[in-house]
N, CA, C and O atoms as a GROMACS GRO file, in nm:
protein
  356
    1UNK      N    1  14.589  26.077  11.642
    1UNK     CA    2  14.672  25.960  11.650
    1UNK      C    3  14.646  25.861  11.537
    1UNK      O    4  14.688  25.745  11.531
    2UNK      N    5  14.552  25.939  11.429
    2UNK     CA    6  14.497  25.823  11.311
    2UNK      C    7  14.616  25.827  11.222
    2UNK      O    8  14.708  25.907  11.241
    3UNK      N    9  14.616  25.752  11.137
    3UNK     CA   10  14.682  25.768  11.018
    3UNK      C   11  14.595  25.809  10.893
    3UNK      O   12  14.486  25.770  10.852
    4UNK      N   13  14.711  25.931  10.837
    4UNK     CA   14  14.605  25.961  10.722
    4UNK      C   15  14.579  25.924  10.614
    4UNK      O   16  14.684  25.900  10.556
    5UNK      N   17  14.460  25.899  10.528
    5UNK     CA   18  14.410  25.850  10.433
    5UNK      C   19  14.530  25.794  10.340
    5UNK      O   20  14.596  25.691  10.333
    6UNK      N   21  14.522  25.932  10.265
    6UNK     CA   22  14.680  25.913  10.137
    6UNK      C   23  14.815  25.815  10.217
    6UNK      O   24  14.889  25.760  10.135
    7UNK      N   25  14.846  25.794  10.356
    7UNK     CA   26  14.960  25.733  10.410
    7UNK      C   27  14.891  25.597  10.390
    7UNK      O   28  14.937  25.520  10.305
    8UNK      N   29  14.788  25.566  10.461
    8UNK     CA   30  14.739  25.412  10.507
    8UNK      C   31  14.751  25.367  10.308
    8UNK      O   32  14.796  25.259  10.270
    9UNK      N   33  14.705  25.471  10.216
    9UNK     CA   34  14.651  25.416  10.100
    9UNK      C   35  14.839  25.331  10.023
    9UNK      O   36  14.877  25.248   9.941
   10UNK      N   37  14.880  25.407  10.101
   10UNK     CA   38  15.036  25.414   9.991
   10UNK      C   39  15.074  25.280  10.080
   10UNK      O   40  15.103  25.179  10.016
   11UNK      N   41  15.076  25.276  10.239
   11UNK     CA   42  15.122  25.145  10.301
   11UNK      C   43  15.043  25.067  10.231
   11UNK      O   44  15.112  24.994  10.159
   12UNK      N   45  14.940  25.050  10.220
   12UNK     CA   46  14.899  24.923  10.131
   12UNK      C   47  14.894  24.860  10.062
   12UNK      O   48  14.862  24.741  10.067
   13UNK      N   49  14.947  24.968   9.919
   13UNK     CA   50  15.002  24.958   9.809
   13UNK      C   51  15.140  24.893   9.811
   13UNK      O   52  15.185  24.823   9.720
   14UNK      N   53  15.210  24.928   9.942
   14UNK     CA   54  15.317  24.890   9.960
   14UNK      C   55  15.342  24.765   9.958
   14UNK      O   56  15.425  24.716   9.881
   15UNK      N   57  15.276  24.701  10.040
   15UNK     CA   58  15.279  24.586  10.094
   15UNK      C   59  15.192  24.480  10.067
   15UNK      O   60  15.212  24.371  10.120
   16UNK      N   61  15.086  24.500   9.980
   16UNK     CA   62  14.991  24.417   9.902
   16UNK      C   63  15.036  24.306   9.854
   16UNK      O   64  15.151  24.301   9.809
   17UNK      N   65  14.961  24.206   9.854
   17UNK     CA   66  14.999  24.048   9.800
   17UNK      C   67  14.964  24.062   9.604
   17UNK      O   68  15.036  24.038   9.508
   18UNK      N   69  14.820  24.112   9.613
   18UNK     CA   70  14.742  24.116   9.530
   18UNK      C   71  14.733  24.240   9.441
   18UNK      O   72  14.837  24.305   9.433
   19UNK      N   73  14.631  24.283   9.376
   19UNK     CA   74  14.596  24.416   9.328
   19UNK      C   75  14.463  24.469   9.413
   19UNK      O   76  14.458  24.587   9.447
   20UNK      N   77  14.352  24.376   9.446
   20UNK     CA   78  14.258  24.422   9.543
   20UNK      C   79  14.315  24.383   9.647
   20UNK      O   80  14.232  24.330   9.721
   21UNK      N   81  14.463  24.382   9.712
   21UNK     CA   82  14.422  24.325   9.852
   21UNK      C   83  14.464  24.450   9.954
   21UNK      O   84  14.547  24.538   9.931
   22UNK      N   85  14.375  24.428  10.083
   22UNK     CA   86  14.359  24.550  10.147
   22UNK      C   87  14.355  24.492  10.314
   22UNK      O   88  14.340  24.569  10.410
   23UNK      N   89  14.368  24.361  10.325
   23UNK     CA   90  14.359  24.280  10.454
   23UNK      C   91  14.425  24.203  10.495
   23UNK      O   92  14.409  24.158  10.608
   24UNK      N   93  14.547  24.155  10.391
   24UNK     CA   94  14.654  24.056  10.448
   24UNK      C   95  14.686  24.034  10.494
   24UNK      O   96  14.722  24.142  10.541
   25UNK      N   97  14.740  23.946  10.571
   25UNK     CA   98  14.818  23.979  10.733
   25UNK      C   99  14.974  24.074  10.661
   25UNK      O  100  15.026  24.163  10.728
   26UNK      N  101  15.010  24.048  10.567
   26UNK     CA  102  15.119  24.158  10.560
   26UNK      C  103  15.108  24.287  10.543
   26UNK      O  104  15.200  24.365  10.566
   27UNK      N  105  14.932  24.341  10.478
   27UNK     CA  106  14.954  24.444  10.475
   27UNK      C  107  14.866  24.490  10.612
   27UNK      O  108  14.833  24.608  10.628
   28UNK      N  109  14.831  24.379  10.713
   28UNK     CA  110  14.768  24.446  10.873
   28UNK      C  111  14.893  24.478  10.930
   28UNK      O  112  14.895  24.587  10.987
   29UNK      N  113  15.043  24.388  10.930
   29UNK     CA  114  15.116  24.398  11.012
   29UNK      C  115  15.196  24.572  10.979
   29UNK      O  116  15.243  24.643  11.068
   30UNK      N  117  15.193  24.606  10.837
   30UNK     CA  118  15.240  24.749  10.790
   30UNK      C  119  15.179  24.827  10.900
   30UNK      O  120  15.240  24.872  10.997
   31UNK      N  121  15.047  24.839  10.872
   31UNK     CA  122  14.964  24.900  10.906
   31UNK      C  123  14.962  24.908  11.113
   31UNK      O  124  14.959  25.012  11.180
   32UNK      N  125  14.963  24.804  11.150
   32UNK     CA  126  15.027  24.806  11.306
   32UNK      C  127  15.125  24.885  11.329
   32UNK      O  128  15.125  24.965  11.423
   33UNK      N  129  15.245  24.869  11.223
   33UNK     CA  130  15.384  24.886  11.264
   33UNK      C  131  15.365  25.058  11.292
   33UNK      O  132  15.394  25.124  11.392
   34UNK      N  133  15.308  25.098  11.168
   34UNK     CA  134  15.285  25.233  11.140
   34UNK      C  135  15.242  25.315  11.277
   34UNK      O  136  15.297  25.407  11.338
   35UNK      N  137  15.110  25.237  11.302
   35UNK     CA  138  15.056  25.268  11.473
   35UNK      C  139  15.138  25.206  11.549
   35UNK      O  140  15.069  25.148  11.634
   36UNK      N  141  15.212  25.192  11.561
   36UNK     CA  142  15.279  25.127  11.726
   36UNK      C  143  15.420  25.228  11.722
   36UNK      O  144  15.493  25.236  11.821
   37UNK      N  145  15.444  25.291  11.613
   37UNK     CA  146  15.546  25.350  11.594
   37UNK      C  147  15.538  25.507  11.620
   37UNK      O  148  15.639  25.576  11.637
   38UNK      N  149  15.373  25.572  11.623
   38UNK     CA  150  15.360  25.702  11.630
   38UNK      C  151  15.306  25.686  11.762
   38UNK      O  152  15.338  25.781  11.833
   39UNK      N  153  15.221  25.584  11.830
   39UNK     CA  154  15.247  25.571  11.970
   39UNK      C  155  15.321  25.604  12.022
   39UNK      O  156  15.331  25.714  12.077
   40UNK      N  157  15.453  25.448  12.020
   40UNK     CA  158  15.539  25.481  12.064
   40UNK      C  159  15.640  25.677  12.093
   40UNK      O  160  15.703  25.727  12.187
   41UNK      N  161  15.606  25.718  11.970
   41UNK     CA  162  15.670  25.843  11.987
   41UNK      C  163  15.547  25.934  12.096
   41UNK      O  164  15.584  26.035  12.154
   42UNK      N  165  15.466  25.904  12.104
   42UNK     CA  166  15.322  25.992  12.172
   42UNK      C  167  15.374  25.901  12.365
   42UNK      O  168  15.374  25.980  12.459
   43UNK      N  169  15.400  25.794  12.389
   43UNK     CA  170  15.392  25.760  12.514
   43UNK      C  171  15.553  25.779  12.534
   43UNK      O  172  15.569  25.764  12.656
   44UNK      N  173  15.688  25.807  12.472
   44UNK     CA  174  15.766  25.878  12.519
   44UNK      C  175  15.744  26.040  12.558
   44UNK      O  176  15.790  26.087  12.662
   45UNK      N  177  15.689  26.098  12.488
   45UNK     CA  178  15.629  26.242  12.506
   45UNK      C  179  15.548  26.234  12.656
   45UNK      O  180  15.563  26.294  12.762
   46UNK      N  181  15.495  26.173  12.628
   46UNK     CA  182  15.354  26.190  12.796
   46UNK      C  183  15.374  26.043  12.828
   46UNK      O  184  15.299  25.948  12.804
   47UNK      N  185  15.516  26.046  12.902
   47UNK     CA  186  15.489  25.897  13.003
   47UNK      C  187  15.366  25.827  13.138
   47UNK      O  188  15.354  25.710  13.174
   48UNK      N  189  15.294  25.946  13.183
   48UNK     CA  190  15.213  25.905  13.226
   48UNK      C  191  15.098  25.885  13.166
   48UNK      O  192  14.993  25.876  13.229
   49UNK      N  193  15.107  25.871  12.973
   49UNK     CA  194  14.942  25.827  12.976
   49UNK      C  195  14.954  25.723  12.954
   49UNK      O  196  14.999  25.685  12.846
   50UNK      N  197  14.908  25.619  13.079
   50UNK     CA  198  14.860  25.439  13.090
   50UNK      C  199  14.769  25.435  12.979
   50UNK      O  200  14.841  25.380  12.895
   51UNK      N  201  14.656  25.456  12.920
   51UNK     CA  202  14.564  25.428  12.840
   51UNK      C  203  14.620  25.434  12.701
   51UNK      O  204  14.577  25.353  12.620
   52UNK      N  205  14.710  25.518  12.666
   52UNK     CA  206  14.745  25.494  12.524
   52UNK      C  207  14.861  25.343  12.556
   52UNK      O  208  14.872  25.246  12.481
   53UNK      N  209  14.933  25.363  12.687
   53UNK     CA  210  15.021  25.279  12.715
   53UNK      C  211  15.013  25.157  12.669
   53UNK      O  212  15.096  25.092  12.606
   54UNK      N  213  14.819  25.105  12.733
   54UNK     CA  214  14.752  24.980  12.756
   54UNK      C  215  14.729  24.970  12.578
   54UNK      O  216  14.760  24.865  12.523
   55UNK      N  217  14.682  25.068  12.508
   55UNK     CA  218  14.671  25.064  12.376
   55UNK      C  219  14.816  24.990  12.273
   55UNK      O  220  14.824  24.899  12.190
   56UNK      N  221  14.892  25.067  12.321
   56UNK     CA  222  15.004  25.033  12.273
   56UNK      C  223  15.073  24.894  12.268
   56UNK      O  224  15.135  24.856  12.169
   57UNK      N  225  15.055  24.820  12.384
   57UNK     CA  226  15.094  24.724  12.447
   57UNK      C  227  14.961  24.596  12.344
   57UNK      O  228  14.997  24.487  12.298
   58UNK      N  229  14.849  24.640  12.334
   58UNK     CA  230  14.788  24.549  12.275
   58UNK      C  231  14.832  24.559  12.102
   58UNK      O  232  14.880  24.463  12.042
   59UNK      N  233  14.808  24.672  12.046
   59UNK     CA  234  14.902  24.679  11.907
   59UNK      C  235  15.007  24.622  11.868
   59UNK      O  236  15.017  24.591  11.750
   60UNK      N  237  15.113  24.593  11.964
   60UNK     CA  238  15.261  24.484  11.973
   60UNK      C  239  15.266  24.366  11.977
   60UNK      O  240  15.355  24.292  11.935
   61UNK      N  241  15.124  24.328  12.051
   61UNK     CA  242  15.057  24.220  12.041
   61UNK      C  243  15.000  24.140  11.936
   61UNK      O  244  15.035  24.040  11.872
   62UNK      N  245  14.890  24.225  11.940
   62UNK     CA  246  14.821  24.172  11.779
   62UNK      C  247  14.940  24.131  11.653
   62UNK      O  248  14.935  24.026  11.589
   63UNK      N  249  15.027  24.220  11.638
   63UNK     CA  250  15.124  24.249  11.531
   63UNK      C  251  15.185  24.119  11.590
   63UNK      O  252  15.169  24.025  11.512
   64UNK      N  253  15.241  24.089  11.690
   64UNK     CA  254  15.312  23.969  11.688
   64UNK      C  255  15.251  23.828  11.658
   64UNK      O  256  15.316  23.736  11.609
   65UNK      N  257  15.067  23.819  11.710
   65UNK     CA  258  15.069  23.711  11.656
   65UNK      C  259  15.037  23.689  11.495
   65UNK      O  260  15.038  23.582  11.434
   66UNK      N  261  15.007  23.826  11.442
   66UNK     CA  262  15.010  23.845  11.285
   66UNK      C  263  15.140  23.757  11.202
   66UNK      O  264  15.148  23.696  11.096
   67UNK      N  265  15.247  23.792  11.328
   67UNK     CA  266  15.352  23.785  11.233
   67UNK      C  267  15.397  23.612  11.249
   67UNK      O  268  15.454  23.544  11.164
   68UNK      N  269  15.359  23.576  11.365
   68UNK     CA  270  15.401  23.419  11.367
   68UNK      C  271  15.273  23.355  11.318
   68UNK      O  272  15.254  23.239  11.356
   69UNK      N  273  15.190  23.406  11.245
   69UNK     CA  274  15.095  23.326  11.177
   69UNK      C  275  15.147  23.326  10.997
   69UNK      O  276  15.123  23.234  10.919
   70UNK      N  277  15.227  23.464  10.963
   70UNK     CA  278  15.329  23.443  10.892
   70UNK      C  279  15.427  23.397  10.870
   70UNK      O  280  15.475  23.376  10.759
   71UNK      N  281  15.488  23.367  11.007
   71UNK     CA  282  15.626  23.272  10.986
   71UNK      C  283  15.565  23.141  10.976
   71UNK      O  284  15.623  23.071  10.893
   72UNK      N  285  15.448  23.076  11.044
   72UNK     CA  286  15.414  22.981  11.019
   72UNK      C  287  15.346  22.928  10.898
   72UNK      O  288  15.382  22.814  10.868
   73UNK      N  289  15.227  23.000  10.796
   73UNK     CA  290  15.202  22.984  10.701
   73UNK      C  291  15.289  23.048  10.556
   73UNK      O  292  15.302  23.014  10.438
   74UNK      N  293  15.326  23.137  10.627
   74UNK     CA  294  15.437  23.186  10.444
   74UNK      C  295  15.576  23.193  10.494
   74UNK      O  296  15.635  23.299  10.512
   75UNK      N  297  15.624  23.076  10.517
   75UNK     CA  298  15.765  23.148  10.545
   75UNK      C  299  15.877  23.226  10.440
   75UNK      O  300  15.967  23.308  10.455
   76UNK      N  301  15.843  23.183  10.374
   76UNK     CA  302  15.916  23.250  10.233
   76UNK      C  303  15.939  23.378  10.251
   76UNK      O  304  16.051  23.428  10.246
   77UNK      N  305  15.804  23.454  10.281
   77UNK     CA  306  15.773  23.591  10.282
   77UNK      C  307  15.785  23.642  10.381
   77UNK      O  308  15.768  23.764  10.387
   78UNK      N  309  15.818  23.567  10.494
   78UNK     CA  310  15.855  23.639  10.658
   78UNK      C  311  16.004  23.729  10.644
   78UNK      O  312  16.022  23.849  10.663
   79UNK      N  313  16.117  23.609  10.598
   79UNK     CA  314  16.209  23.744  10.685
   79UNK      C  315  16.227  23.858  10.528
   79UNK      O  316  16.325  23.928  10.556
   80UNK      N  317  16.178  23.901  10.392
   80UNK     CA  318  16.119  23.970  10.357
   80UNK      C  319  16.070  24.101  10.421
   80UNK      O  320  16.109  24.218  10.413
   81UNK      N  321  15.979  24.046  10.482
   81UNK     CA  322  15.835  24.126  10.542
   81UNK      C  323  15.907  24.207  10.696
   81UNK      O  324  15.879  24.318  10.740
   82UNK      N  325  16.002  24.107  10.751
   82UNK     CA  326  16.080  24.162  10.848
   82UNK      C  327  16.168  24.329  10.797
   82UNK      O  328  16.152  24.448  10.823
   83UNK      N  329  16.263  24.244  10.712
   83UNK     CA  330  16.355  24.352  10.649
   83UNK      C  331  16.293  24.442  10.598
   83UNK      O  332  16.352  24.545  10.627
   84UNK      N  333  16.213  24.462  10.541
   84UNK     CA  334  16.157  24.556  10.498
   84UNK      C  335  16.089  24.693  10.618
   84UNK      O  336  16.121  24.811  10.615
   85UNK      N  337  16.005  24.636  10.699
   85UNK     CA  338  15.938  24.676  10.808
   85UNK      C  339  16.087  24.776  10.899
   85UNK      O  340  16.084  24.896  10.928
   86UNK      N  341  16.190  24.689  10.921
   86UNK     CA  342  16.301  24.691  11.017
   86UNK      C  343  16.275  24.665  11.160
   86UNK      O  344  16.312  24.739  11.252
   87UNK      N  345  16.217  24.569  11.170
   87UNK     CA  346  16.142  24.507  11.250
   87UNK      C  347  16.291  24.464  11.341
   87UNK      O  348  16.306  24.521  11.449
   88UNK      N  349  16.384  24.377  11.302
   88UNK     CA  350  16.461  24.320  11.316
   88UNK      C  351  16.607  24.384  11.292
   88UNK      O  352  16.613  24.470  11.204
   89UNK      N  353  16.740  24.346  11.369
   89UNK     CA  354  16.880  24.413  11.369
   89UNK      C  355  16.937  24.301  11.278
   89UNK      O  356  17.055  24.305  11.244
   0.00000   0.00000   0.00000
C-alpha cells in the first residue's frame, strides 16, 4: 500500500516550492492525495476492512487541515494546488 520510490520522487518534483524542498505543505498534500487515492481504491475492493477504513479517514483529514493552512497562509497558491491535484469540480 506504499508508494514507490521513483513515484513519491517525481510527486515531489512535481509539486516543490523550492529545489531542496521535500516537506511543504504542497508537496505533503501531493503526497496524501496519492495515499488516500490508492486506499480509497483498496477499501472499495474489501469493504469490510475498518482498519485501513480508520486509516483512510485520518489521511482526508490531515490533508484537509494541510490544505486550509494553505488557503490561509498562501492563498495565491491554493486554488492552483486545487486544480492541479483535481481535488475540486
Amino acid at each position: 500500500m506504499s508508494i514507490e520510490k521513483e513515484e513519491k520522487a517525481q510527486i515531489i518534483s512535481d509539486y516543490a516550492v523550492h529545489q531542496n524542498d521535500v516537506g511543504s505543505p504542497e508537496v505533503q498534500v501531493a503526497i496524501l492525495t496519492r495515499r488516500i487515492k490508492d486506499l480509497s481504491l483498496h477499501t472499495e475492493k474489501s469493504p469490510k476492512d475498518h482498519h485501513s477504513r480508520r486509516g483512510l479517514v485520518s489521511l482526508v483529514a490531515k490533508r484537509r487541515s494541510l490544505l486550509n493552512y494553505i488557503r490561509k497562509n498562501k492563498p495565491e497558491t491554493y486554488p492552483d494546488l486545487i486544480q492541479k491535484l483535481g481535488l475540486r469540480k
